[in-house]
N, C-alpha and C positions, 0 to 999 in steps of 0.2 A: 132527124138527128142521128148522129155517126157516134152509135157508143161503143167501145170495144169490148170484145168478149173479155169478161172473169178471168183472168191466169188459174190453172189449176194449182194448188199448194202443195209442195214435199212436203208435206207434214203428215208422220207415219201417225194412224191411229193407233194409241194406244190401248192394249186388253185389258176388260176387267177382268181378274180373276177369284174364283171362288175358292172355300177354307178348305176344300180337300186338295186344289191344286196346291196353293201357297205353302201348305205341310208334306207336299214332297218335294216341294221345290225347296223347302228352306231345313228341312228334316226337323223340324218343331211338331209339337200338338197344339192342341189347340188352347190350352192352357197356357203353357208356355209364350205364342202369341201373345196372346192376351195379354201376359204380366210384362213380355218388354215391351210392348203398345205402351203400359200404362207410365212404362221408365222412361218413355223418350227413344228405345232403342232397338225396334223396329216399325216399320212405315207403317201410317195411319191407316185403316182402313176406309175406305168409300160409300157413304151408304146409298143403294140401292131402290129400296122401299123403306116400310114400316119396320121391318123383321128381317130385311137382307142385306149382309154389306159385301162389299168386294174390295181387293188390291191390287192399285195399278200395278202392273206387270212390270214395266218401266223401273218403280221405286222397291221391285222384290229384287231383281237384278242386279240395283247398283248396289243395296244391301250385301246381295252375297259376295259383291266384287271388294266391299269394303271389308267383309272377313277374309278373305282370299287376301287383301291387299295387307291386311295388320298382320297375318300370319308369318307374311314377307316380311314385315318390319321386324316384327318380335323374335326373328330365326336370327 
């Protein structure tokens, strides 16, 4: 049988990221996190294990492009 090879995929892996990156990537604490988590109005975090979670990197990014982007609007 003539099977062909797999295509490799562009599909960039995305990073988890952990609560000390996320807080200077987005200048939050960690509190703060947590309470617009709870509004709807920053990205979900990922759990990890029992005890660890992480944020795609991906949804920190377009987060701060969305601040960057209303700041344009609101000027």
């Amino acid at each position: 049988m003539n099977e062909t090879p797999a295509k490799p995929t562009s599909h960039k892996v995305d990073a988890i990221l952990r609560l000390p990156e996320v807080e200077r990537m987005s200048g939050l604490k960690r509190t703060a996190i947590y309470e617009r988590m709870a509004e709807g109005k920053f990205p979900q975090s990922v759990p990890l294990g029992v005890r660890h979670v992480g944020w795609l990197e991906s949804e920190i990014q377009a987060w701060i492009r969305e601040l960057a982007d209303s700041r344009k609007v609101a000027a």
